[in-house]
Structure formats: C-alpha cells, structure tokens
C-alpha positions in Angstrom: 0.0 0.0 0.0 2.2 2.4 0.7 4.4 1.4 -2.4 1.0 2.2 -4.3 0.7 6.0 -2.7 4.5 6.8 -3.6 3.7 5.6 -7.4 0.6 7.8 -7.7 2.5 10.9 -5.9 4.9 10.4 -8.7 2.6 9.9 -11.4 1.0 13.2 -10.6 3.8 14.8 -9.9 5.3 14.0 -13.2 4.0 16.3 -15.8 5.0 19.3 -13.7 8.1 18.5 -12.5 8.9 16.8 -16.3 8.6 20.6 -17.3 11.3 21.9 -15.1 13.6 19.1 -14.6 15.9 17.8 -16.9 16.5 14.3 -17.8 19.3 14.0 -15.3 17.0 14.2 -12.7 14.9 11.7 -13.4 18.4 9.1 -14.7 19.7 10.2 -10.8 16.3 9.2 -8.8 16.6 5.9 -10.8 20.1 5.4 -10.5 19.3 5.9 -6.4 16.4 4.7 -5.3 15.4 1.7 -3.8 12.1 1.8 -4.5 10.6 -0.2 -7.5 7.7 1.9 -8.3 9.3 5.2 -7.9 12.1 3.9 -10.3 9.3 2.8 -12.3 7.9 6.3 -12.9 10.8 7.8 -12.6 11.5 5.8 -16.0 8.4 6.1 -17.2 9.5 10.0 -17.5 12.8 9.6 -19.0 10.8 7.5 -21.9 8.3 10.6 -22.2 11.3 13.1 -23.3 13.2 10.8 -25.0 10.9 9.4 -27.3 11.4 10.7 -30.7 13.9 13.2 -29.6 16.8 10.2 -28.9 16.1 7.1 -30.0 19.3 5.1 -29.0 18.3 6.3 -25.3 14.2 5.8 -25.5 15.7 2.0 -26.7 17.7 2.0 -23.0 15.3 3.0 -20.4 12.4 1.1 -22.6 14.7 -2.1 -22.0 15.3 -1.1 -18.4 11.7 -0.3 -17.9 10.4 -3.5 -19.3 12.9 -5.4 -17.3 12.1 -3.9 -13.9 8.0 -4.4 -14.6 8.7 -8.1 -15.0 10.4 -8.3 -12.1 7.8 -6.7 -9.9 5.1 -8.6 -11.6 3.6 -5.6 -13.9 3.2 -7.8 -17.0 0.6 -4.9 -18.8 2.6 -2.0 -18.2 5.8 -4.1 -19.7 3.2 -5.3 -22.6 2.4 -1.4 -23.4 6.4 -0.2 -23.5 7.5 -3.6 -25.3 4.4 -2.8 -28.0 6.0 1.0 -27.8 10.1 -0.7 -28.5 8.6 -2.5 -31.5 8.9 -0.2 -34.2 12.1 1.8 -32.9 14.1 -0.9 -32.2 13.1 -2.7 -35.7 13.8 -0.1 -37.9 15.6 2.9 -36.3 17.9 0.4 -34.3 18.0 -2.2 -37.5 17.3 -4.9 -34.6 14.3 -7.1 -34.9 15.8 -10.3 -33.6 16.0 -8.4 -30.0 12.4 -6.9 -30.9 11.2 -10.1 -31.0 12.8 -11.6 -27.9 12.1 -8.4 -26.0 8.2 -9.4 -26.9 8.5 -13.2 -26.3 10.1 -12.1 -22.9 6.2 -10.8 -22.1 4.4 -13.2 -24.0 5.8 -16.0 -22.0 3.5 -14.3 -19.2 0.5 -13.3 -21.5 -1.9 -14.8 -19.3 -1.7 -12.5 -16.5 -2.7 -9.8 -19.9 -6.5 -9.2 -19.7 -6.5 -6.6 -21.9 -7.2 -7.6 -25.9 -5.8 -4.8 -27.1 -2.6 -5.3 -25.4 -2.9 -8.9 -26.4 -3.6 -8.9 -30.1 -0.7 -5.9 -30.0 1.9 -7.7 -28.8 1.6 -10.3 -31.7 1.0 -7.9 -34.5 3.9 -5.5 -33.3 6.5 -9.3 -33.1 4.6 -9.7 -36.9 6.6 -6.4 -37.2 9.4 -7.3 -36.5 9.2 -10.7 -38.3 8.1 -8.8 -41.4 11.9 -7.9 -42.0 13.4 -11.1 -41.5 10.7 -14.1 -42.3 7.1 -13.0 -43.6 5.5 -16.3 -42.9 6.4 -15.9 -39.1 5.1 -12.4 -39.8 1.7 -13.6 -41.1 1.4 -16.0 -38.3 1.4 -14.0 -36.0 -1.1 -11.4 -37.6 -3.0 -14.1 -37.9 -2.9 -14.7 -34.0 -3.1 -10.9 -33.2 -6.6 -11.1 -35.1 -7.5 -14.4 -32.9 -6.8 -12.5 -29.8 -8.5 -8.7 -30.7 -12.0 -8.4 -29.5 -14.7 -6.5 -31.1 -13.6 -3.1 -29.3 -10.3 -2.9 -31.3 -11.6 -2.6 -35.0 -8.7 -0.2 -35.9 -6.2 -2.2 -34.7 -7.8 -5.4 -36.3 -7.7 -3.3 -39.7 -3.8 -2.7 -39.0 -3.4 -6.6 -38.6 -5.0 -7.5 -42.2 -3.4 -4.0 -43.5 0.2 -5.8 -42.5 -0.9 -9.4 -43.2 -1.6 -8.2 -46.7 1.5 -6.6 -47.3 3.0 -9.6 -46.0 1.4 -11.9 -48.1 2.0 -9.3 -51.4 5.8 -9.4 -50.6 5.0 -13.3 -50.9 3.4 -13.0 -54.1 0.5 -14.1 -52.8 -1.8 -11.8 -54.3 -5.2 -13.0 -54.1 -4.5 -13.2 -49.9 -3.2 -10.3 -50.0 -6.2 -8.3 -51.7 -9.0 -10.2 -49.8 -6.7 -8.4 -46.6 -6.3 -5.0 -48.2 -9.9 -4.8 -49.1 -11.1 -5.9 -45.2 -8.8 -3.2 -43.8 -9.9 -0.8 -46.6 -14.0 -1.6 -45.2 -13.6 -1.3 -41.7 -11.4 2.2 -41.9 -14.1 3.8 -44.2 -17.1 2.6 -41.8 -15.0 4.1 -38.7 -14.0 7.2 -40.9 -10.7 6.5 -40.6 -9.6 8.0 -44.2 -5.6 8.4 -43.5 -5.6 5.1 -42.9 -7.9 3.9 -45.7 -5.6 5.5 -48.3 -2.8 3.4 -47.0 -4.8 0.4 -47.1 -5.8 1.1 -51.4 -1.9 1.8 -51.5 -1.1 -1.2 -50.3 -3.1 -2.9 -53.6 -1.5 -0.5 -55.7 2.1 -1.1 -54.4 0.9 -4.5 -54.8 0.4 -4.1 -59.0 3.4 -2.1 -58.9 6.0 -4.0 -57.3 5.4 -6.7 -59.7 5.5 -4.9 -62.7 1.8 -4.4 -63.1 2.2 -0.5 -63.9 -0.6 0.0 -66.2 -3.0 -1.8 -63.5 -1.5 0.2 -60.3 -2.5 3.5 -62.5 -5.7 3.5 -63.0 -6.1 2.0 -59.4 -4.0 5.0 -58.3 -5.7 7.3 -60.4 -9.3 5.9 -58.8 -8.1 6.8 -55.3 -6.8 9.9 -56.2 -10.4 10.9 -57.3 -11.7 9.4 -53.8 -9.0 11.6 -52.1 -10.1 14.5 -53.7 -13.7 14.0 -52.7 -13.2 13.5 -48.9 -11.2 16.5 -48.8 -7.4 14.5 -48.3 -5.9 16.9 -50.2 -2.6 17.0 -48.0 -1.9 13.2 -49.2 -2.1 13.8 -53.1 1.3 14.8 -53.8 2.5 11.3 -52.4 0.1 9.5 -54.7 1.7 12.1 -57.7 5.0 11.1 -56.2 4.7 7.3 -56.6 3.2 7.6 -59.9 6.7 9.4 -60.9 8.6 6.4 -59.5 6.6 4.2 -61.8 7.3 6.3 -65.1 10.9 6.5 -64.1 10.9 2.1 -63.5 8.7 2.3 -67.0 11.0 4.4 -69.0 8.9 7.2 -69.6 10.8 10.0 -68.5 8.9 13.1 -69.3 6.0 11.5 -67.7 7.9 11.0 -64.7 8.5 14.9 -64.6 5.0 16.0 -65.2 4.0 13.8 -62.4 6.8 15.4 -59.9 5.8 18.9 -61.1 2.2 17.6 -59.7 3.5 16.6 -56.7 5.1 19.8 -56.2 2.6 21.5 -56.9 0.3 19.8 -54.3 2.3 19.0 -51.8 1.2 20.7 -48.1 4.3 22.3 -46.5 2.9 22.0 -43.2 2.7 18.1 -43.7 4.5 15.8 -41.5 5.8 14.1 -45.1 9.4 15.1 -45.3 10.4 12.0 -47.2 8.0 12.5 -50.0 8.8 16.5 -50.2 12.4 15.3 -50.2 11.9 12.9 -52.7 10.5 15.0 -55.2 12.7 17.7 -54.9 15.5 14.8 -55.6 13.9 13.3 -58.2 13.7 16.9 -60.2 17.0 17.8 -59.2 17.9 14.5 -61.6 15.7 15.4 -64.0 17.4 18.4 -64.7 20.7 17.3 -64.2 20.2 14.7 -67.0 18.7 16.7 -68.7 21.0 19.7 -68.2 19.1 22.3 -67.0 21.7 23.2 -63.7 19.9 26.5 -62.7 16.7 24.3 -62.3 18.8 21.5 -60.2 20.1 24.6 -57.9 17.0 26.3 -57.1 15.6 22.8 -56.2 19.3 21.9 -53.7 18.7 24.9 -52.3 15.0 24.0 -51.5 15.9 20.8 -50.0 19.0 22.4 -48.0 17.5 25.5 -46.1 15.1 23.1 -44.2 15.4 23.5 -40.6 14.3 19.6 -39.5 16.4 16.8 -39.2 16.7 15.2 -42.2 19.1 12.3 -40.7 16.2 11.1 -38.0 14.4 9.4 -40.8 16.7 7.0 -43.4 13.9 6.8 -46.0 14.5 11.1 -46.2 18.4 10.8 -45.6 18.3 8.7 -48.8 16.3 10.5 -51.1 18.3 13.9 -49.9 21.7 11.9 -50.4 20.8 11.2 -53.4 19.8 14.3 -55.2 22.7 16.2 -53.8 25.1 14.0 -54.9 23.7 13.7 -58.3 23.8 17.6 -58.4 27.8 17.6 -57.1 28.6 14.6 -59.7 26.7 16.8 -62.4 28.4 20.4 -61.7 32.0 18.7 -61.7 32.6 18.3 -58.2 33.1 14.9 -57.8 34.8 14.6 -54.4 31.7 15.9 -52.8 29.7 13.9 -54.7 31.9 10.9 -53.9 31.5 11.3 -49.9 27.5 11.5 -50.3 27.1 8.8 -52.4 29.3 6.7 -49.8 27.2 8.1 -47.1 24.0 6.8 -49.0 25.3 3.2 -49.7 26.2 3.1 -45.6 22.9 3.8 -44.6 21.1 1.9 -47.2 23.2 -1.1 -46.3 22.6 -0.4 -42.5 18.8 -0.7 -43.5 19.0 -3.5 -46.1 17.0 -1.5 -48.8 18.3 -3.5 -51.6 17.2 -1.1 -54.0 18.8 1.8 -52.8 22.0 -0.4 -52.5 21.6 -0.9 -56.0 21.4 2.4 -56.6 24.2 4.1 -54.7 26.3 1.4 -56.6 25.1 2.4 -59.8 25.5 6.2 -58.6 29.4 5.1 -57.6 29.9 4.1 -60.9 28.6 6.8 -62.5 30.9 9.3 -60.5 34.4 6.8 -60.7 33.7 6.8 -64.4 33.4 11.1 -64.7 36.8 11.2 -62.3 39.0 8.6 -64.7 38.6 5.3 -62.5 37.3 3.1 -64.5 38.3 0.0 -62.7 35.8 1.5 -59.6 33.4 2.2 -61.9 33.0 -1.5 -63.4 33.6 -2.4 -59.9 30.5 -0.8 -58.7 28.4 -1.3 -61.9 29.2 -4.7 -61.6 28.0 -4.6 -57.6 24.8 -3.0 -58.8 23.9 -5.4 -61.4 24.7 -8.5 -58.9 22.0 -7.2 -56.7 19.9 -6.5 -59.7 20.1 -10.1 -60.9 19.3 -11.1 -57.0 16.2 -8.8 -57.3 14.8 -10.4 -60.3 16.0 -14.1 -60.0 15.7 -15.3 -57.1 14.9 -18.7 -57.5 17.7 -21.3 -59.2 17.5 -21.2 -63.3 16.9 -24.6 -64.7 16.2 -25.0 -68.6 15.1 -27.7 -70.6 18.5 -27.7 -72.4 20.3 -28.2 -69.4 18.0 -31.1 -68.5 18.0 -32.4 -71.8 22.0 -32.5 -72.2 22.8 -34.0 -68.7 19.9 -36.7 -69.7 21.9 -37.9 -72.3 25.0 -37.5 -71.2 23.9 -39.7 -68.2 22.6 -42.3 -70.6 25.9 -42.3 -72.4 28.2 -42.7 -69.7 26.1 -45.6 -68.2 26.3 -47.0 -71.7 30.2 -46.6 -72.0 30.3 -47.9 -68.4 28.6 -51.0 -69.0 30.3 -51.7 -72.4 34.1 -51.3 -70.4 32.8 -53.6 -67.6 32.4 -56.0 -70.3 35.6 -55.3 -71.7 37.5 -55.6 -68.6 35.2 -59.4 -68.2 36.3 -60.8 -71.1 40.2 -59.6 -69.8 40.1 -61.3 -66.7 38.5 -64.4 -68.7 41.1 -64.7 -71.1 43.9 -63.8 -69.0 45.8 -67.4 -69.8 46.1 -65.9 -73.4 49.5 -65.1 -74.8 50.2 -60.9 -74.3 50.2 -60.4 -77.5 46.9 -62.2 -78.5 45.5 -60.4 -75.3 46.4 -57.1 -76.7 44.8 -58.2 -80.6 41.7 -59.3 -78.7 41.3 -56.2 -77.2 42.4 -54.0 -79.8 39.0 -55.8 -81.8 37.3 -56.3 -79.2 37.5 -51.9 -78.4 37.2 -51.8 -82.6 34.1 -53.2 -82.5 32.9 -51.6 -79.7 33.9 -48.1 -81.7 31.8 -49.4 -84.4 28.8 -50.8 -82.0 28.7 -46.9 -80.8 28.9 -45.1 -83.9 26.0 -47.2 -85.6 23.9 -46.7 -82.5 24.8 -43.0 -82.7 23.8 -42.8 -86.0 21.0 -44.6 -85.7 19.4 -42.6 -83.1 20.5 -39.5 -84.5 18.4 -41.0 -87.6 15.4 -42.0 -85.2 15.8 -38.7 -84.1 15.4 -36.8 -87.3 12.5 -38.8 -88.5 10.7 -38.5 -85.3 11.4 -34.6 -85.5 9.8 -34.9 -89.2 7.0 -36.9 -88.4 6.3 -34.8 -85.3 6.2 -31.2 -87.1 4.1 -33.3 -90.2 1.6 -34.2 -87.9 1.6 -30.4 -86.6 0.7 -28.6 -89.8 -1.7 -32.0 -90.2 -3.4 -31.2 -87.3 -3.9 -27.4 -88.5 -4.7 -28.1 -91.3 -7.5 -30.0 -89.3 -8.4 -28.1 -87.6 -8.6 -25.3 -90.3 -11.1 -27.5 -92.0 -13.3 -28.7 -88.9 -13.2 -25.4 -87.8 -14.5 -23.5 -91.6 -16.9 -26.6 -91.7 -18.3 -25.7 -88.3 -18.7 -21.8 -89.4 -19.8 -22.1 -92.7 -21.8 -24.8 -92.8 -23.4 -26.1 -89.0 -23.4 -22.3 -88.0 -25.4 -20.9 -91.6 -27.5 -23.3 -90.7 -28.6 -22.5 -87.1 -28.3 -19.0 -88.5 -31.0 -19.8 -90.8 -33.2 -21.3 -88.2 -32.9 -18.5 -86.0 -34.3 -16.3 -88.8 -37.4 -18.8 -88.8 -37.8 -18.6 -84.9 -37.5 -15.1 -85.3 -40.5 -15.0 -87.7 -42.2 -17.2 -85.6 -41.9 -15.4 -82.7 -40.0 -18.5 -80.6 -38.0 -16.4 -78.1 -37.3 -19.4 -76.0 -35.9 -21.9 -79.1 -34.2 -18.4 -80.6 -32.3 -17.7 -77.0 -31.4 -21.7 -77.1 -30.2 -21.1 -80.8 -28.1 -17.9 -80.1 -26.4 -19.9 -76.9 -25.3 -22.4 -79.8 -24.1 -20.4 -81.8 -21.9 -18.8 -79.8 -20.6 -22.2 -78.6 -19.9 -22.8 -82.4 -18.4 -19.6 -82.9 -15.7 -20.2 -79.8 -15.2 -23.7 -80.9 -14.5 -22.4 -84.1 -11.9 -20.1 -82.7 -10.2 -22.3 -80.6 -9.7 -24.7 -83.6 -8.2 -22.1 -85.8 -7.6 -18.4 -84.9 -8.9 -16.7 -87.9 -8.1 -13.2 -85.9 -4.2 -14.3 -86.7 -5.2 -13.7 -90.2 -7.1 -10.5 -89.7 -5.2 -9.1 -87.0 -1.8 -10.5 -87.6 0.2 -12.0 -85.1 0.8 -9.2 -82.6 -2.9 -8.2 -82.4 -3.9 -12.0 -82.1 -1.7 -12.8 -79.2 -3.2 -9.5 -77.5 -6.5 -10.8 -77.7 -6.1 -14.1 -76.3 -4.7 -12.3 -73.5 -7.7 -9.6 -73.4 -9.6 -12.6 -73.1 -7.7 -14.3 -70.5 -7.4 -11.5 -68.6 -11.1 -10.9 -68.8 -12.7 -13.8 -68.4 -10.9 -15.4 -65.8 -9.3 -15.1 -62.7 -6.2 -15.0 -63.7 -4.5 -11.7 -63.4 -2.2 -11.4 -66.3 -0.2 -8.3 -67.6 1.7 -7.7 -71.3 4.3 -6.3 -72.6 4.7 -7.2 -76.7 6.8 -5.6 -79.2 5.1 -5.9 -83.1 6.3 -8.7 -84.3 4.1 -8.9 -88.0 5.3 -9.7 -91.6 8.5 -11.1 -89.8 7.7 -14.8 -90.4 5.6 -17.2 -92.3 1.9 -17.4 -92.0 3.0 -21.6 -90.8 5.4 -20.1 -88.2 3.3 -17.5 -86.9 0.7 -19.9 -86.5 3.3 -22.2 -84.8 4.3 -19.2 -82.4 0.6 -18.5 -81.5 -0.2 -21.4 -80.9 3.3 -21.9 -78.7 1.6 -19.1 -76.3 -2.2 -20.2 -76.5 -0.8 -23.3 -75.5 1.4 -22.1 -72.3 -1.3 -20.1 -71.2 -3.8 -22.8 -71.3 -1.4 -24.7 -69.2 -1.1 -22.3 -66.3 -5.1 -21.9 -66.8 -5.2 -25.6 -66.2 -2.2 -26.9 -63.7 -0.3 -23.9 -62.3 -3.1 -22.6 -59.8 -1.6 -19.4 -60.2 -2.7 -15.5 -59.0 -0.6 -13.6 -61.6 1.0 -14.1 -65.0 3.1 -12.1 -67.6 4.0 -12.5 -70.8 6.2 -10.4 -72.7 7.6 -10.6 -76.1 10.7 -8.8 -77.2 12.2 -7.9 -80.9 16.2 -8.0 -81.2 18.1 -7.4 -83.9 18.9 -11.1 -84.6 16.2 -12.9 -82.4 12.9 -13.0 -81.1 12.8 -13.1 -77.2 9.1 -14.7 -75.8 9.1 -15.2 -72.1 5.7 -16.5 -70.2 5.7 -16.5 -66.2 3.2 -17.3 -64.0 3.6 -17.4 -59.8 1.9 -20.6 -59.7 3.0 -24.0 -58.0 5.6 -25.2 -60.5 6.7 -28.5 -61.0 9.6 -30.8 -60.9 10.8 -30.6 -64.7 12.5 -34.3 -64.9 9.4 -35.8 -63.6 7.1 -33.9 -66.0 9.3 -34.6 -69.2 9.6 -38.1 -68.5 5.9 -38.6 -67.8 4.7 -40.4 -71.0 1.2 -39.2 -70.2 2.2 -35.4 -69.9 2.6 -34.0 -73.9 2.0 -30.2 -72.8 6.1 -29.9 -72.7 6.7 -32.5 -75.5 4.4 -30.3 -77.6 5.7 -27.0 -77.0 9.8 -28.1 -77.9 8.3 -29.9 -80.6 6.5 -26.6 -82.0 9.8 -24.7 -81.2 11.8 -27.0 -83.2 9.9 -26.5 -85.9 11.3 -22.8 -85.6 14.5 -23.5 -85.4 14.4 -22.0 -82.2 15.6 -22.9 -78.5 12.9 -23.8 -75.3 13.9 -23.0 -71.9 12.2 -23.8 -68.8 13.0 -22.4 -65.7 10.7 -24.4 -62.4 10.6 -25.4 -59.1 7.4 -26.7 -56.8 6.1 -23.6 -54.8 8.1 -21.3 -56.7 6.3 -20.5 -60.2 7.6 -21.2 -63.8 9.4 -19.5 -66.3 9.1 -20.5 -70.2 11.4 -18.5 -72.4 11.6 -19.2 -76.5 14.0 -17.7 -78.6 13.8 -18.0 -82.7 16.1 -16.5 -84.8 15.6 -14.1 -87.4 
C-alpha cells in the first residue's frame, strides 16, 4: 500500500516536474532509489522526453523499464512499453531479432494480460518485427493478433489485415493479400478513418506495382486519387503524384515522370509531416534536370531541399532521397569529391537498413561518379556490384532449362552406356587372361574396334530416329492445323449458316425461347471455331492476335495477367506464326489448367537477330525431370516440338512452390 501511494504521488507529480527538470534528474532518482515503483515512474518520465527526440536512449530506459515491470510482476505496463520498443528498435535500431525476444520475454507471461488490445498488440507488433526477416512468421502471428482482438479494437484489427496483406503481397500471394487489403480498406471507411484507408488502397497499388503491373496500379491510383479528392485529403495527393513518378521513371517514360513530380510539387502541403516525400521529389527533379542539363533548375531545387530546418538524418527513407539528389547535383556540376563522400554516405545507410534497391542504386550512382573522375576500374567495380543485386532482385529462384535437363539426360545415358560396355571389356580380360600378351592385346584392340563401331551405328541410328521422329512430329503439326482449319471452316460455314438460318425462322415465328437456345449455340460454335483455328491471326496479324487471347484471358478469368509485346508482323511465315501462336495459347492454357496461379506475364521482345518470348506465371511449378519423362504429360513434348519446328531454343525455368518461367527464342 504504501508502495501504491508513492507511485501515484509520482505519477501526478510527473508532468510538472517533467517541465522543469531535466533528464538527469529523473536518470539520478533511478540510478538511487530503492524503491521499485518510484524507479518505475521515474522511467516512465525519461521514456516521455526521449521518445522521438533520442532514439538510442528511448531503446535503453524502454529495456530497463520493461525489465524492472517483470520483475515486480507488472506484466501490462511491460506489454504497453515492449508494443512501444517494437517499431524503434526494428527499424531505427535495424534490430528485430531483439524486438522479437524483447516481446516473447512478455508473452511468456500473456496470461496475466486481460486486456485484448494489449494482447492482439503484442503479436502484430513481433509480426513487425518478423516482417523484416521471415514473412511467414510475420503472417502468423497477424494471424494470432486477429484471434486475440476483440470487437472493441476494430482499428487495430484493420492494422493486422493492413500488415498481413502486405506480407502476403511481398510473398506474391496476391489473391490473400487483396481479400486483406480490401477488409482493412471496409472497416477504416465505416469508422472514418480515411488516412488510414488510403494506405490500405496503396497497399493494392504497391501491390500491382512492385510486380511490374504498372498499367494496373495506374488506373487504381488514379481511382483513389479521385476518392481523395472528394473526402477532402488533399494533403496526401502529392505522395500518390510522387509514386506515380517512381513508376514512369521504372517504366522508362521519363517526361512523364516529370509531369508527375511537377504535380506533386505542386500539391504538396508544407505543413505536412511528409518530409520523405517533399524530399523525394525535390531529388527526383534535381535528376531530371541534371540529365537533362538544365543546372539552374537542379540549384533552385538543392537549395529547397537544403535551407530546411528539420532533421533530415532522424528518418533514413529522407536521408536517402536527400543523399541522393545532392550528390547527383555535385557529380553533375563537376565536383566529384563531394559527390563521392554523399554517395558513400548513401550506400552506408542503405546497407545499414537493407533496402536492396537503394543499394543498388548508390552502386550504380558510384559508378557513374568513378567513371566522370577517370577510374574506370571503380566504376566497373561498382556497376558490376549493382547489377549483382539487380540479378538477385529479379532471380531469385535457381535457373533450370530444358536444355540443361536435356543434355545432362543424355549425357547420363551415355556414360552408363560406356560404363557397361568397359565392364564387359574388362570381363572378357580377366576371362582370357591365360592368353599369350600379344593375342591379349589383338583381342582387345578388336574387341575396343568393335565396340567403336557398336557406338557409332547406335549414334547414328538414333541420330536417324531422331530426325524422323522430328519430321513426323512437325508433319503431324501442320496436319493437325490443317484440321483443324477445315473442322473449324466446316463448323462456321456450314453447322453455323444453318442455325443462323433457323434462327431467322424462330425469329419470324416469334419462338423467343428456341431463338435464346439457338443464339447460346451459336456462340458455342463460334468459340469452338476459334479455338480450332484463330482466324483473328489472319485479320489481325500475329501481334494483335496474341493480345487478344490475353484480353480474353485476362477478362474472363481469374487469372491476373499483364503484357508487354513488341510488333512482331510480316516477320515470319503465315506456318510459323501460327506455330508461335499457338506456342503461347498453348502455355497459357497450361497455367489456366495446372499452375493454380494468381498472376501471369508474358512479354515478347524484338532483337536485332532474335525474337525473345518469355511467359511467367507465380503458380506452384513443378519438378521438370518428372514432368518430361511422364509419358502421359505431352503439354512440354508439344511445346519443344512446335519450337523445333522454328529453329528455335525452349527454356524452362521451375521449381514446386516457386512458379515457372518459359522462355523461346527464334532467330531471325
């Protein structure tokens, strides 16, 4: 009891006192007391002027705080500081291993924690922490935290499916991770929570965008821009204008990248807590204009981003984007020195922070700058640090092709082969080895002859096999179009005249019933018909014809599927390009029909020598050896055989849980 009165005294001592002393005061009654409670408070006030004005000493007392609750039993009050630690210690103090312990150190005690709220925090603040370092943890344990809220905490249930879907979009997961954005998105807009319902539509568009989906994250972006507008969030346009830049610049489009930054500008609130973003797009201009060299432009916007008064260090996502443009302004007005020692700076904190993609970029912006001062080893150096992390971005899971597979297949066969025909050889050694030497040594010599021989007829008559199976295979493909050519005009001009004809008698007869059965026929004609034999590849040419079997994958399904096609008419054949259609109707169909997959992209790209067709989905994949050899399974057997036909190469690039890659090249 009277450990209770001194802890209230203090409490409402606090705020006045807090005014007038300084933090010494408060470090000395800790340092000296005895008392548990009054060191309690005592700490309590040290956290209260710390936080957000010192981090690395808000991260001591919070640890000595949550420590000396523990002790004395106070498992909430420890709950509420460890909750508090989270984010701080995670990403100012780039520590979310001790995060997480720090929180398992109070979960271990959860039930003496009443309190949902408290509860449901402590596991979506560790899903935090786990978010940096393993995202399945992470969406475990918002999973948990949304077990343990109750009813009372809608806002911080919306958090926990606002994180979980970010988790699962990092995942690529994206059908988990919409479902989570949209919940979030409902239950901020019923609670008028409109801040925090933009960031929940932002996470879907970050979604579209991080994946290359840019033409899909605009017009999402472009529909919550309107909604912004109409509730009056005015103050968070210019970020929206801001990311929209970023997209240009990853898209190429360069002078749309400006327009959108001059947007930004124009909107952005200088009263808004935003620094990174105003930073940002004060950067990004000042490398507009400095490629595009327009130097009193890139000074007027340095000096915009220099004369503020706030601590631009505090916060690594503003340190970065202010690093950046300064330097690029140094490197572009010849004072490379300077521009050196930002550009440093900028890698070290990037690294400190693991932001891959600023590492990659403070390598490429090294290289850039070795290059303009004469060291060109540091420049290929750094270019070729920056495209290592590039390629670690983009290809993260091990490359396997079908040529690979193919070539170790038969190289295994062969050296069993050779193996087995020496362990004879050495048989019939030790069987004859009361021979005379020199009779041993003729034996063997014919004996090896006419093994030479043996191999070199069975290598020629595979290779023969071979070439007539590849003949009869790509006969039987233009047979089969030419098939299904006929079947298919058949079907049009002859079965579907006809029900055209007996529509026109229902009509007259008024049958609206029979006429609506007729018309569902037809169309069922009509798509068999296409499906036998595009005749939009005839009309539309190849380009156009690929784009609308996408169109009408896209639409008419669920899976979510983005394009990126270069016009490839009047290069080949009307035979080829009916081989290469059907080469990605045919992929298509299969991740339509086995991948169970979210997303897909295809992309087709014109080179001066080849013709570049890669088709990815982020499906389950499969184990290529055990689909090859499955005699039942001619999806893959049918694709290299259509690629053969083109002279052309088939890789395939697979594994179980990690999506597929088909890439086709065919020379020109």
């Amino acid at each position: 009891m009277k450990n209770l009165s001194a802890l209230l005294f203090v409490i409402m001592l606090a705020p006045f006192v807090g005014v007038c002393q300084d933090i010494s005061y408060f470090r000395n009654i800790v340092d000296t007391t005895e008392n548990p409670t009054i060191k309690l408070a005592a700490l309590d006030s040290l956290l209260f002027k710390t936080f957000r004005q010192d981090n690395d000493a808000f991260i001591k007392y919070s640890q000595e705080y949550i420590n000396l609750a523990q002790e004395i039993d106070s498992v909430e009050p420890a709950a509420k500081k460890a909750m508090n630690l989270q984010n701080i210690l995670t990403n100012y103090g780039n520590d979310p291993l001790n995060a997480i312990t720090i929180i398992n150190g109070v979960l271990a005690r959860k039930y003496k924690i009443r309190d949902s709220f408290l509860l449901g925090g402590l596991y979506s603040k560790r899903g935090n922490a786990y978010a940096k370092i393993d995202l399945k943890k992470a969406i475990e344990d918002y999973t948990t935290a949304l077990k343990n809220f109750s009813s009372t905490d809608l806002l911080h249930i919306a958090d926990a499916y606002l994180y979980r879907g970010q988790a699962y979009s990092s995942l690529g997961k994206f059908v988990l991770a919409g479902e989570d954005f949209k919940k979030a998105y409902g239950i901020y807009e019923d609670n008028k929570e409109y801040r925090y319902m933009v960031f929940a539509q932002q996470g879907i568009i970050n979604m579209f965008s991080m994946n290359g989906f840019y033409e899909k994250a605009k017009l999402e972006r472009d529909i919550l821009i309107e909604k912004m507008k109409s509730l009056g969030l005015n103050s968070y346009l210019a970020n929206e204008y801001y990311n929209q830049a970023l997209d240009y610049k990853k898209m190429g489009e360069r002078d749309l990248e400006y327009k959108s930054l001059l947007k930004a500008e124009k909107v952005f609130d200088r009263n808004s807590p935003d620094k990174s973003t105003y930073i940002g797009i004060h950067s990004r201009l000042i490398e507009y204009y400095c490629e595009h060299e327009q130097l009193e432009e890139a000074k007027a916007h340095v000096a915009l981003i220099d004369k503020e008064e706030y601590q631009i260090f505090n916060d690594n996502s503003t340190e970065l984007n202010y690093l950046s443009g300064k330097a690029k302004y140094l490197l572009t007005t010849g004072k490379y020195d300077e521009a050196l020692k930002l550009a440093k700076q900028k890698l070290e904190v990037a690294k400190t922070f693991g932001i891959e993609d600023e590492i990659m970029n403070s390598y490429f912006l090294l290289s850039e700058i070795f290059y303009e001062m004469g060291d060109f080893k540091k420049s290929l150096d750094n270019n070729r640090a920056a495209g290592a992390i590039k390629d670690s971005i983009y290809n993260r899971s091990t490359a396997t092709s079908l040529a690979y597979y193919q070539t170790l297949y038969e190289t295994e066969k062969k050296e069993k082969e050779l193996v087995e025909k020496t362990t004879n050889i050495s048989l019939l050694e030790k069987d004859n080895e009361s021979f005379k030497k020199a009779i041993l040594l003729a034996g063997l010599a014919i004996l090896l002859g006419f093994g030479i021989i043996i191999l070199y007829r069975n290598q020629r008559h595979l290779k023969g096999n071979k070439t007539l199976q590849e003949k009869f295979s790509q006969e039987l493909i233009v047979s089969q179009e030419s098939e299904r050519r006929r079947i298919s005009k058949d079907l049009h001009d002859g079965i579907g005249q006809q029900l055209l004809l007996i529509k026109n008698k229902l009509i007259d007869s008024n049958d609206i019933e029979t006429k609506k059965m007729v018309d569902l026929t037809i169309e069922e004609v009509r798509t068999i018909s296409r499906d036998l034999h595009p005749f939009h590849l005839q009309e539309l040419g190849i380009t156009k014809a690929i784009e609308y079997t996408i169109n009408l994958i896209d639409e008419n399904t669920n899976l979510f599927i983005s394009a990126e096609i270069d016009n490839i008419d009047n290069i080949f054949s009307k035979e080829e390009e009916m081989n290469i259609y059907r080469i990605v109707q045919e992929s298509l169909s299969n991740i339509l029909k086995h991948a169970k997959a979210e997303a897909g992209k295809v992309s087709i790209k014109k080179f001066r020598n080849n013709i570049l067709i890669s088709i990815r989905d982020n499906g389950a994949g499969f184990d290529f050896n055990e689909k090859f050899q499955d005699v039942k399974s001619l999806g893959l057997k049918t694709l290299l055989e259509r690629t053969r036909f083109l002279r052309g190469q088939m890789k395939v690039t697979s594994k179980k849980e990690t999506g597929t890659l088909l890439e086709f090249q065919f020379p020109l």
